[in-house]
N, C-alpha and C positions, 0 to 999 in steps of 0.2 A: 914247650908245647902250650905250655898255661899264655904266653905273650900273644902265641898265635891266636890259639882261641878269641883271645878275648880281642883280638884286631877284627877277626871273622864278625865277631857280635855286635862288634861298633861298626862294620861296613854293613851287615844286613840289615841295622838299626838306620844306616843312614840312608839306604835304598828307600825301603819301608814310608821314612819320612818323608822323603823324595815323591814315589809313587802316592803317597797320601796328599802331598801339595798337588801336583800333575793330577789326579781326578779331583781335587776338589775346585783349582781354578777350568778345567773342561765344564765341571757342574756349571759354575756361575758363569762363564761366556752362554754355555746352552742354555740357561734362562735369563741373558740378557736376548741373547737372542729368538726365543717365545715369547719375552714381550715387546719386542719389537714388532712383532711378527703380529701380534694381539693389539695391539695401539694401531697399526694401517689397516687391520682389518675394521677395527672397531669406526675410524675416521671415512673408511670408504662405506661403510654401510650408514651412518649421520650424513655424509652426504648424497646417497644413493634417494633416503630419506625425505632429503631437502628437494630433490629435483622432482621426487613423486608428487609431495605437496604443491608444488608453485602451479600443474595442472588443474589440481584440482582446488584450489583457491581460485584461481583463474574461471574454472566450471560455476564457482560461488558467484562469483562476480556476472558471469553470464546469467545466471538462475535470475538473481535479482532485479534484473538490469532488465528479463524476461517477464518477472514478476511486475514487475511496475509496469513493462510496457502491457501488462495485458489486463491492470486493474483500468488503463482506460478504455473504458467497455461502452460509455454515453455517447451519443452523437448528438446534439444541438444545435440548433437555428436561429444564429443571433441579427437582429435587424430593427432597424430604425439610427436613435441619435447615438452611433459608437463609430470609432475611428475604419476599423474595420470589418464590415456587416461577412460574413458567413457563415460556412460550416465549419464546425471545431468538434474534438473530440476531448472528454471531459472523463474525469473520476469521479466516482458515484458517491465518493466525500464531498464533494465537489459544491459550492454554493452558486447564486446566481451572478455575483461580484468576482467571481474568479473567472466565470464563461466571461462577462464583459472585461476582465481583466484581457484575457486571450486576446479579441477585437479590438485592443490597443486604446479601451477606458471610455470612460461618456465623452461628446463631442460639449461643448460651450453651449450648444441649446437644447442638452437634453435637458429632461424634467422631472430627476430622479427622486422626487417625490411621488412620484406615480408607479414607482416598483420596488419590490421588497429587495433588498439586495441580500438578506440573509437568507433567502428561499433555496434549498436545496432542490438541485436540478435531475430529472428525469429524462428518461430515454427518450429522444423524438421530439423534445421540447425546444420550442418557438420562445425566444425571449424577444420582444420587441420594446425597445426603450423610444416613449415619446418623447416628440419634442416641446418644448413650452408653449402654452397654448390650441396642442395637436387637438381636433376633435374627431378625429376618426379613429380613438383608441376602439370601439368595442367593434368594429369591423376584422382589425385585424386580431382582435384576441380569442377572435373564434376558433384560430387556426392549435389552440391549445398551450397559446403563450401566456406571459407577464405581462400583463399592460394594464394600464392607468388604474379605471376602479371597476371595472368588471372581467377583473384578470380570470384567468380560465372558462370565462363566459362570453355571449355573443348575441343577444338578443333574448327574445322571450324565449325560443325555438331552442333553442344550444343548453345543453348538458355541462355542469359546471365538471369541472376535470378536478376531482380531488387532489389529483399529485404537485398539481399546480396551481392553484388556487390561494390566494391570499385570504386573510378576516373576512374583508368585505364579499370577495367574491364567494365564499363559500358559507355566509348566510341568506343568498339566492336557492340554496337546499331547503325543502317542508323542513318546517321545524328546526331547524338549525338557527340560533342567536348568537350574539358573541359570546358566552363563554362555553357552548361544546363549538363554535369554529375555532377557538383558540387550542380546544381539548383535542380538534383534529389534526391542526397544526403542529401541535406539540408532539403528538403520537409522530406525525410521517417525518418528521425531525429527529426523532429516537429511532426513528424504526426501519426509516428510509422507504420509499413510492407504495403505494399499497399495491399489493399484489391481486386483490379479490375486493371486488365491493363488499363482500360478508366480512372483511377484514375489521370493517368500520365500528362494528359489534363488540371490538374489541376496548374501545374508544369509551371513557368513562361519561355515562349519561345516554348513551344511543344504544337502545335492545332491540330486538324480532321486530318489534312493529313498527319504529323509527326508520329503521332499514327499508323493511317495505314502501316507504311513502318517501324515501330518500332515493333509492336504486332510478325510480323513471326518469329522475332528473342529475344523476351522476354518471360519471365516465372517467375511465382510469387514461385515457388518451387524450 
């Protein structure tokens, strides 16, 4: 009885072990198999990811691409000594060397002594580059261009155009010498086209009653 027993104790013993091998290798295939399961999930969502992004970097690209096209907001009137005289449309960083850049550069007989090429450019502005020798600069500088030495002016009659007006031209202003024209200068060069003749007030050396005796002879066009 006692052999039997203890054959009974070593076979239930051997089950036992059995059964304990058999769920333990079931456990680990079923948790290879959740992280299999977990890695393609994990892979199809990094790429589900990737595909949302490329729209919308793409949308970025658009933005920007809208952004620039809509800082250029200037229209200009280039004419006289340049390869190609028209209309261009310009950036309001924009100087007067970059609109004649557009028009394909001064021709061989401009006289680019007679305009500022650092001048930053304003809406509706007429740059007219003479030629050497031209003496019908202040005819056409009425028209609210750059030209020779009464840029932004045009006779007795004509309002000097602050936004456009070089040194010379803008101490044809009461009271205006070279240094508040250079003070004005410097201001529309930081500050960009004056928006208001009352602007000018802002401008170190010009108050209330400068202004008054400046206004009948200025114009922002």
């Amino acid at each position: 009885m006692k052999i039997l027993w203890m054959k009974y104790k070593l076979l239930i013993s051997a089950v036992l072990i059995i059964a304990v091998i058999i769920l333990w290798m079931f456990y680990q295939h079923q948790s290879t198999i959740k992280n299999t399961v977990e890695i393609q999930k994990s892979n199809q969502l990094v790429s589900k990811q990737d595909n949302d992004q490329t729209p919308s970097e793409n949308a970025g690209d658009k933005t920007v691409e809208q952004d620039n096209g809509a800082s250029m907001d200037l229209v200009i009137d280039i004419k006289g000594a340049v390869r190609n005289p028209g209309i261009y449309h310009v950036h309001s960083s924009d100087r007067v060397i970059d609109g004649i850049a557009l028009a394909g550069g001064l021709t061989k007989k401009a006289d680019r002594n007679k305009i500022n090429l650092a001048q930053k450019v304003a809406d509706e502005m007429v740059i007219y580059v003479p030629e050497k020798g031209d003496k019908n600069v202040g005819e056409i500088a009425g028209q609210g261009g750059i030209t020779g030495t009464s840029q932004g002016q045009s006779g007795p009659e004509q309002k000097v155009n602050v936004n456009t007006a070089d040194e010379q031209g803008m101490q044809n202003l009461p009271g205006i010498g070279p240094a508040k024209a250079k003070a004005i200068i410097q201001y529309r060069e930081e500050h960009g086209p004056f928006k208001s003749l009352d602007e000018l007030t802002n401008v170190s050396g010009i108050g209330d009653k400068s202004l008054e005796k400046i206004k009948p002879a200025a114009s922002l066009q």
